[in-house]
N, C-alpha and C positions, 0 to 999 in steps of 0.2 A: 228503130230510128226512122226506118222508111213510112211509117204508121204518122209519126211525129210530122214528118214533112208533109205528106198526104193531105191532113188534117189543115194547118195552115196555108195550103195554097187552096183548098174550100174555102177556109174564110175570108182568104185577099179576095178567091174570085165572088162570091156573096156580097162583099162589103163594096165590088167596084162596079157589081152589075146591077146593085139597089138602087133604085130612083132616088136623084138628088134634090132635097126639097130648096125652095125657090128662096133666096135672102137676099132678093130685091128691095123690100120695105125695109130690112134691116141697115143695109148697105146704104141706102138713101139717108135714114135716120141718123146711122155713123157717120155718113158725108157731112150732113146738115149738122148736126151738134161742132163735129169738128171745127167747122169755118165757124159757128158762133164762137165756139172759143175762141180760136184765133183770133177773130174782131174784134172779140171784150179784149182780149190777152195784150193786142196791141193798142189799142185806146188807151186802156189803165197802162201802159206802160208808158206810152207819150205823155199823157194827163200826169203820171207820177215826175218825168224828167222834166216837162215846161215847167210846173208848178217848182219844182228844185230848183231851176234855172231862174225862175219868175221872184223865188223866195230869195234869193242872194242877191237881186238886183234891190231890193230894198221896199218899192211901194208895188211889189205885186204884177205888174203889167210888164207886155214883153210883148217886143213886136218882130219876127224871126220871120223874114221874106215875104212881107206880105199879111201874113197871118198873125191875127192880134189874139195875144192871148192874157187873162186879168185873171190869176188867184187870188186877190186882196181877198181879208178875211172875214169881209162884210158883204159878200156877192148877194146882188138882185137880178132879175129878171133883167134882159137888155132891154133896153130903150128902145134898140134899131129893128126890134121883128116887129112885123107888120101886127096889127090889133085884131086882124083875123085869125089868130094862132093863139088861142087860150095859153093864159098863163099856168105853169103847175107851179102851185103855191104849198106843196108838201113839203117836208123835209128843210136841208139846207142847200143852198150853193155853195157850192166849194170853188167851180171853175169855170169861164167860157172861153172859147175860142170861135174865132170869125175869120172867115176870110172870103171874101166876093160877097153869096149873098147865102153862108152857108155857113151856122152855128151849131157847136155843139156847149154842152149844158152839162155841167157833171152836178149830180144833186146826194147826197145821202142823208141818212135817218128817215129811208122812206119805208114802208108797206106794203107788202104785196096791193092791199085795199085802194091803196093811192094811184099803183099802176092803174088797174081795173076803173078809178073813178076819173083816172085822167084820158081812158078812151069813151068812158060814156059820155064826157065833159065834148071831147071831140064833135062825136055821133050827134049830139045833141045841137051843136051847131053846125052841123048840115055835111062833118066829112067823112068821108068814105072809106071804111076800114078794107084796104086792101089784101091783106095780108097779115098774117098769126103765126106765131111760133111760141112753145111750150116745151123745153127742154129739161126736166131736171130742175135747177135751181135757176134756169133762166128764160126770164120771157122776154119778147119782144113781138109787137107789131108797124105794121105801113100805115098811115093815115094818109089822103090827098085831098084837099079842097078845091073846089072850079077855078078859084084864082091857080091852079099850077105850083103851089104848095105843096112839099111833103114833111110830116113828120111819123120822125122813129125813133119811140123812146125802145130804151133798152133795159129790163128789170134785172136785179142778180144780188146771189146772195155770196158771198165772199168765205173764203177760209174762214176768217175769225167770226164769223154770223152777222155781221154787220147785212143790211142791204143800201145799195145805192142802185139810182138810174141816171144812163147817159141818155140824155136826150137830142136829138139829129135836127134840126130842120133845115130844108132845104129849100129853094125854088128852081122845078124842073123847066127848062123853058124848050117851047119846042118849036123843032128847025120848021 
């Protein structure tokens, strides 16, 4: 019995004097996917409940403090973004929402390809790819143009394999 003990307090002490290797990048990467979920988790859930709320009101549109929101089920491009913001002409619209000077875009039946064509479309007219993210089943990057525009679309593919992108645009203005 004493042999038994002996024997395991080597390997506690072995296993607690081994250098521990470093899961920094790992940790990061968990951090990082984590909030991506989160963001999509919460968007698709707001976009699910306005669009509910928007569908019982009868022609689609809902206007909830400020913030306008239009599921009709003929959605186009808005009118109101500026013509410096290429349009993404993939997929469909399912949903916008606006509020100041800051829309978002729900589109699906899109393609990974269409992500990818809709930052070269960007790059192409002159903006600035800030920032990449490559998760898994979801992408997303920053885009910014000299006028103080940003956009951020968001790629993903869904439990049921569908893909849709939410698309962000914003104007950062500064103090």
């Amino acid at each position: 019995m004493e042999e038994q003990k002996d024997s395991s307090t080597k390997t506690e002490t072995a296993s607690a004097t081994a250098p521990k290797k470093s899961n920094v990048a790992t940790i990061v990467i968990i951090v990082v996917v984590v909030i991506l979920i989160l963001g999509l988790g919460g968007c698709l859930t707001s976009y699910y409940l306005v669009k509910k709320a928007a569908d019982t009101v009868g022609n689609g549109k809902v206007n909830i403090g400020g913030v306008e929101v239009d599921s009709n089920k003929n959605q186009v491009w808005p009118t109101e973004i500026p013509n410096s913001i290429p349009k993404f002409t993939a997929g469909k619209i399912d949903a916008t929402a606006k509020i100041g000077d800051v829309w978002t875009i729900t589109v699906t039946g899109v393609k990974e390809s269409d992500f990818e064509n809709y930052k070269n479309e960007l790059k192409k007219n002159g903006w600035t790819i800030e920032s990449e993210v490559n998760v898994g089943g979801l992408m997303s990057f920053s885009a910014k143009n000299s006028d103080g525009w940003n956009v951020n679309p968001m790629f993903s593919v869904n439990d049921d394999g569908t893909k849709s992108m939410l698309i962000g645009i914003s104007l950062v203005k500064s103090n």
